[in-house]
N, C-alpha and C positions, 0 to 999 in steps of 0.2 A: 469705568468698571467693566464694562461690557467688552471694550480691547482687549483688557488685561486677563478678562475671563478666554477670549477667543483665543490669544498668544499660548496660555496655558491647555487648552485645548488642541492647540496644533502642536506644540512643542509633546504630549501626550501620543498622539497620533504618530511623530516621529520616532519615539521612542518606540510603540508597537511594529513599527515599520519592520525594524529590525528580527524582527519573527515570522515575516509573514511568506507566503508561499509566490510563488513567480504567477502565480494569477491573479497575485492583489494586483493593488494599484503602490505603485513603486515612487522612490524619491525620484527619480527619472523623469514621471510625465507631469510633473513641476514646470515650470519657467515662471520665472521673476522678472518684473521688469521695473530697475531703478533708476532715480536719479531724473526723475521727471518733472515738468508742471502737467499736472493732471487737470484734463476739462472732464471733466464727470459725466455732462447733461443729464444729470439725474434732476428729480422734482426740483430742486432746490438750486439747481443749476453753480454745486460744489464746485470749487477750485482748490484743488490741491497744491501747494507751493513747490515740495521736495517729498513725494510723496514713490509709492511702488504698485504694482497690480502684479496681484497673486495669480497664475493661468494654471488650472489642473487639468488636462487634459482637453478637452474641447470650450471648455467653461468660466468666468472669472469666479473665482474663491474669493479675492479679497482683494479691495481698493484702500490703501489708508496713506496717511502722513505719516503712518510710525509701523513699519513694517518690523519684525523680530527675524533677523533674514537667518538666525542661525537655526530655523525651524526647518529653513530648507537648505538645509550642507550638499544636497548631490542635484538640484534643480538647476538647471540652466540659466544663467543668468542674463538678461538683455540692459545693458547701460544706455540709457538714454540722452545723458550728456548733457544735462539742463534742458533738453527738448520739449517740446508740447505734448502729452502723451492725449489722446483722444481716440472717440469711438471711430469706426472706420466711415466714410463720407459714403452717401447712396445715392446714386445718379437715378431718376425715377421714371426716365422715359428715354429710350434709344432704340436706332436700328444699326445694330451693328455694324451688321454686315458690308454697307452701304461707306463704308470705311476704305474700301477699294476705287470708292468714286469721288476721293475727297479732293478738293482744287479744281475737278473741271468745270469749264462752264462758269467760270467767274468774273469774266467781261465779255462787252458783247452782246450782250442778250437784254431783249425790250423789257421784260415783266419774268413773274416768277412760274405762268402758264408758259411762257416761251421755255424756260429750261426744263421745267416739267418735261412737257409732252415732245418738244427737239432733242432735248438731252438725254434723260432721265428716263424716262418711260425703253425708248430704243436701248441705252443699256440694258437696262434689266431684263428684257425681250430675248439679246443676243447672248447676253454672257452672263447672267444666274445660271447656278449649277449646284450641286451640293459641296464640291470641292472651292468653289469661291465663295460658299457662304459659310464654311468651318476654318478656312486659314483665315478670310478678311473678321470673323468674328473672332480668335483666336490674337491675330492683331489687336483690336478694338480693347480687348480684355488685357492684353499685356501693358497696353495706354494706362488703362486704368488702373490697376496693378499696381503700378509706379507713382499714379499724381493719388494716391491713397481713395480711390473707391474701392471699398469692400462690397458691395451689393448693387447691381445693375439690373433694373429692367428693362426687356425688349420686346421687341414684337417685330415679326419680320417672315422670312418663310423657310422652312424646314428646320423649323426649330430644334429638333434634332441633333442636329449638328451643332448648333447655337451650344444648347445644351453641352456637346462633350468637348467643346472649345474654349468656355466657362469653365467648366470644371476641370479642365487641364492644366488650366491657369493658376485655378485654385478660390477663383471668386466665389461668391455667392450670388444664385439671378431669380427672378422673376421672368420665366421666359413665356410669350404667347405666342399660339400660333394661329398668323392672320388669316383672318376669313373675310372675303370680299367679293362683288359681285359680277367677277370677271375672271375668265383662266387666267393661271397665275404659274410660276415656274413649278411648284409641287404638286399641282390639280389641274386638269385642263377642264373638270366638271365648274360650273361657276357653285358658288360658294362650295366648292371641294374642301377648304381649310376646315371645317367644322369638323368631318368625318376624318380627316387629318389631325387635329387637336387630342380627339377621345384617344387614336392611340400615344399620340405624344404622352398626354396625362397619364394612362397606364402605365407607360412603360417610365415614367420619371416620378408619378407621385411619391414614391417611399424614398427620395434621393436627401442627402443628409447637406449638399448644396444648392437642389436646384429644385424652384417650385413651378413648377409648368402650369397655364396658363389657355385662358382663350383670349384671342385680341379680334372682335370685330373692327372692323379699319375706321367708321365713323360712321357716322347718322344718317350721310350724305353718298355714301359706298356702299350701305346696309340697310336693305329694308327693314320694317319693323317685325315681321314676321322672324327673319334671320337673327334678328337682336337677341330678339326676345330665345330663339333655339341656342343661341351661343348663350346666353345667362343661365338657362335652365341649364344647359351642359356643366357650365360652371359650378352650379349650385351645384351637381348632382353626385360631383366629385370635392365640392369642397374647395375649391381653386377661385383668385381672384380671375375679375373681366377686368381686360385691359383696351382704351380706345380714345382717338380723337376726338374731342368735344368742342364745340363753341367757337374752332380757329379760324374757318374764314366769315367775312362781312359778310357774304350771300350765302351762305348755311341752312338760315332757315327757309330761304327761296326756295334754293332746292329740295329739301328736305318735299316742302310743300307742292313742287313740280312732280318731283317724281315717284310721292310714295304717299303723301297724306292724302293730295285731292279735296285739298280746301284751303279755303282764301284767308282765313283766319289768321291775325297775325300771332303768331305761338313762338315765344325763344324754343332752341334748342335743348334747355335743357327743360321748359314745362313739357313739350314734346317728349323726349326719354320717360319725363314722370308720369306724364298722363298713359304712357301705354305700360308701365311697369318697369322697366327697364331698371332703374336708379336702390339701389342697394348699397351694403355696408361691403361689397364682396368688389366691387366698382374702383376702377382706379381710373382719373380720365386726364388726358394730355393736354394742354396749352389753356382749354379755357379762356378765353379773351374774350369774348361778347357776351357779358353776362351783366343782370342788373341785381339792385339788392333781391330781388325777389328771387331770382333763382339764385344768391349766395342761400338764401335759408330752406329752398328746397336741400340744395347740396347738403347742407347742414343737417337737416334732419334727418335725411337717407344715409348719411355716413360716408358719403362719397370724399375719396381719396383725389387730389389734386396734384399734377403735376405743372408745376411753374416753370416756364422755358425761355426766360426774359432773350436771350443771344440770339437761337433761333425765328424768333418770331418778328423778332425785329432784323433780322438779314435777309428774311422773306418780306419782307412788308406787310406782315400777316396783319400788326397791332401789338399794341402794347394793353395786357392782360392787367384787371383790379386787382393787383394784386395784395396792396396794400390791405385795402378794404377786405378782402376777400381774410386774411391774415385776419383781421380785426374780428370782424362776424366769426369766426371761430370755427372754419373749416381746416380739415386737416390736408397741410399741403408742404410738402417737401419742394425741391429742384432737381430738374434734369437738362441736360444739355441736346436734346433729343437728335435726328442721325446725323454722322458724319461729312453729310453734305449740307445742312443746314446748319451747323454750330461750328463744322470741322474741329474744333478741339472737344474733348472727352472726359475731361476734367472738372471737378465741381466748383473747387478752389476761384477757379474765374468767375462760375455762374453766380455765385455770392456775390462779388467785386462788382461784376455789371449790372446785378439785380438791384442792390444800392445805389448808383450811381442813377439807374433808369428811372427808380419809384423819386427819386428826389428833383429828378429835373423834370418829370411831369408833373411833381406837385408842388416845387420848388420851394419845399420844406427840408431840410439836412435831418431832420428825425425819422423820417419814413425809412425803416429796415436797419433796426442798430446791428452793428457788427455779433452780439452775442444770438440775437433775434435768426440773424442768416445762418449760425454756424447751429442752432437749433434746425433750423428746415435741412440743413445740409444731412443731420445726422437723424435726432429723435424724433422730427417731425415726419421726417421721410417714411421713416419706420412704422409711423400712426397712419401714415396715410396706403400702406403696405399692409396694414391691421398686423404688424408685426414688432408693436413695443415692447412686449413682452417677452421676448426673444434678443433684439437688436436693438442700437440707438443711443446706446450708453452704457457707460462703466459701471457697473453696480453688480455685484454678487448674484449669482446666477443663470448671469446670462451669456451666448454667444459669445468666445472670447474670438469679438472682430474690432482692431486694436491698430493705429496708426500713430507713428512718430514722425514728428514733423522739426528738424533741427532747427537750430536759433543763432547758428552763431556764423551763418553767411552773413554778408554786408546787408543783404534787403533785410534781413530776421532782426537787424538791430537800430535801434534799443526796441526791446518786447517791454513795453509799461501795460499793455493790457492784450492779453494771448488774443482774445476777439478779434480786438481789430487790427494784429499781426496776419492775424488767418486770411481776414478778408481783406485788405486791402496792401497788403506787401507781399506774402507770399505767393512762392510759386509753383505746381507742381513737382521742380528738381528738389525742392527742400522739403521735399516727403524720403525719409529714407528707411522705413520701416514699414511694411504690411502684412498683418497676420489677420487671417480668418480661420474660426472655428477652429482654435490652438495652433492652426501650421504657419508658419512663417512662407509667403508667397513671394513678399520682393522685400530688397535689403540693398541700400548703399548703391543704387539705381538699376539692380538687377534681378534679374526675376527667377523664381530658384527652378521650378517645375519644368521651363521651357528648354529644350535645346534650341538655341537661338541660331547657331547657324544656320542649319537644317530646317529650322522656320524661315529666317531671309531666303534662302534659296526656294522656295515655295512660295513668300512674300511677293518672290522678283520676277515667278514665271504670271504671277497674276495679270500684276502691275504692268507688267512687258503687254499681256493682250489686251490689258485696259486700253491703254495709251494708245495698240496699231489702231482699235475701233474707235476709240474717240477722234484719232486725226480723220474719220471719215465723216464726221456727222459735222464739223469743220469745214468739209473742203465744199466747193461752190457748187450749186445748180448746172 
């Protein structure tokens, strides 16, 4: 009843169309998109068999199985080809930029302090700059673009440019700007980032793609005093705190070395709690040392979780509760966090591994079903973003950020259940459709926004000074 009421309502609407002045809204800013298997992630976690999604403009109008396509005669139309139609995937923790350093330093080296501080540290010392952190972010985003992430968070430094490299693209980001307790390439003041943040936030909070941010660097890089100034900031503008939580074993050591001045054994995250820190506005990365008890702090405060199974275990950091952590009822998406710890930038994988990790350390085949991951991938992401009400899923009203994902390469078949086609066959090439916020960003493995030449040629002068300074940190005593 309720279709049949909407179809005659829109079919109404069409009929007014034809009257209306060049500042309505026209059959033009239409696009249809048929001929799909629809994953919804709505409450009820619908599947649509052969179903269409209505986009008016920046927004979805309508999801169904029985679309009346002749309500839209001059709308655009997207054929999906039997494909997976789905919410666009959110990678919840990344450093872009750091995309420029991706492969070095991947033998050879004793521990992951050795490439730290031999590797790692001396790049970013010599050749940060703001023009390698707006093409290597710009890169980063056109990755993702293509393996269908619609919404990326980062934190890194001169977000700024993060920001207009993102939105070039045509993403959607969560951007923060690091603050930590050492000059850094955009502040030579220690904790400089902070007084850097406020204008970032000014100058990007009304942005229709991009939500700026604070990101204190960790617990262990921030004193409490700093924490607590970068939250209030947050708070004060309304913007999530983005930061490392929980990742290494000796965390709380330090923590208590360097800044509490007690012996007391306190997790990291009763630490955060006990001095205020822990809010619904909090978004925190890796999480791995944590017991029930701080899953239900987490819990209570609202705190956003990013799960980064690939990275943490390339570092030797630990393997995060994740399960558990899912269980208790925290809101936690996946991220593949930066380009030198995960090197790929894709979600699609982070699912595939995240199942495969949670079952061989509990060596249960139930731990993370296929529909479970491709929830964190999308709506979960988006709760733990305090952003479900916007993103996360196909349903009337919201965000039209929209991904097709084909079916009829050799991996995509036989599809008996879209989940676990997603998770564990697919591959970022068999995404060939990305629209955020109504625009169509990448199509058929190319990305519409970019001049790609004219980016490789900028890609390659980078790349070129990466490579002379890395063969130096290489050559012998």
């Amino acid at each position: 009843m309720f279709r049949a009421l909407y179809k005659l309502l829109i079919l109404g609407a069409v009929y007014l169309l034809g009257s209306c002045t060049d500042t309505d809204v026209q059959q033009s800013d239409y696009m249809v998109i048929t001929n799909g298997q629809i994953l919804t992630m709505n409450n009820t976690l619908e599947v649509i068999t052969n179903g269409c999604v209505v986009v008016r403009g920046t927004k979805i109008e309508y999801v169904s199985s029985d679309c009346e396509l002749g309500a839209y005669p001059n709308a655009k139309r997207i054929d999906a080809e039997g494909g997976i139609v789905m919410p666009g995937m959110i990678n919840l923790h990344n450093h872009l930029s750091m995309v420029a350093f991706r492969g070095l330093a991947e033998s050879g080296i004793v521990d992951v302090q050795d490439r730290l501080y031999n590797y790692f540290f001396p790049l970013e010392k010599q050749l940060l700059n703001r023009n390698l952190i707006r093409v290597s972010s710009r890169h980063a985003a056109i990755e993702m673009a293509l393996g269908g992430v619609t919404t990326t968070t980062d934190m890194y430094y001169h977000e700024d440019e993060v920001a207009k490299s993102v939105k070039e693209v045509g993403l959607r980001g969560v951007l923060g700007e690091t603050v930590i307790g050492f000059p850094v390439v955009d502040s030579q003041d220690v904790y400089g980032g902070l007084e850097y943040a406020r204008g970032f936030i000014e100058a990007w909070k009304d942005d229709a793609l991009i939500t700026p941010a604070v990101a204190p660097h960790a617990p262990y890089s921030v004193s409490p005093e700093m924490l607590l100034k970068s939250k209030n900031l947050a708070d004060e503008y309304g913007v999530p705190v983005i930061l490392h939580m929980a990742e290494m074993a000796n965390e709380k050591d330090t923590i208590a070395t360097n800044y509490v001045n007690t012996t007391q054994d306190k997790s990291v995250v009763k630490y955060l709690d006990d001095i205020g820190f822990l809010d619904t506005n909090v978004l925190a990365a890796h999480v791995i040392y944590i017991d029930d008890e701080d899953m239900k702090i987490l819990k209570k405060r609202g705190v956003g979780v990013s799960h980064n199974p690939k990275a943490n275990t390339k570092d030797s950091s630990g393997v995060a509760p994740a399960w558990q952590a899912r269980v208790s009822g925290l809101d936690m998406g996946l991220g593949t966090d930066g380009p030198m710890s995960s090197n790929q930038l894709d979600i699609l994988n982070v699912m595939n591994y995240a199942a495969r990790l949670a079952r061989i350390e509990s060596g249960e085949v139930s731990k993370f079903e296929p529909r479970e991951l491709v929830q964190m991938a999308t709506i979960d992401g988006a709760k733990a973003l305090d952003m479900a009400d916007e993103i996360g899923s196909l349903e009337l009203g919201k965000l039209a950020d929209i991904i097709i994902i084909e079916t009829s390469s050799p991996n995509m078949q036989p599809n008996y259940d879209p989940y676990a086609t997603l998770v564990f066959s697919a591959y970022p090439s068999n995404v060939v459709f990305t629209m955020v916020n109504g625009e169509i960003v990448a199509r058929d493995g190319n990305v519409i926004n970019i001049d790609m030449p004219a980016h490789q040629a900028q890609w390659d002068e980078i790349t070129s000074d990466v490579a002379k300074f890395a063969q130096t940190l290489n050559a012998p005593n």
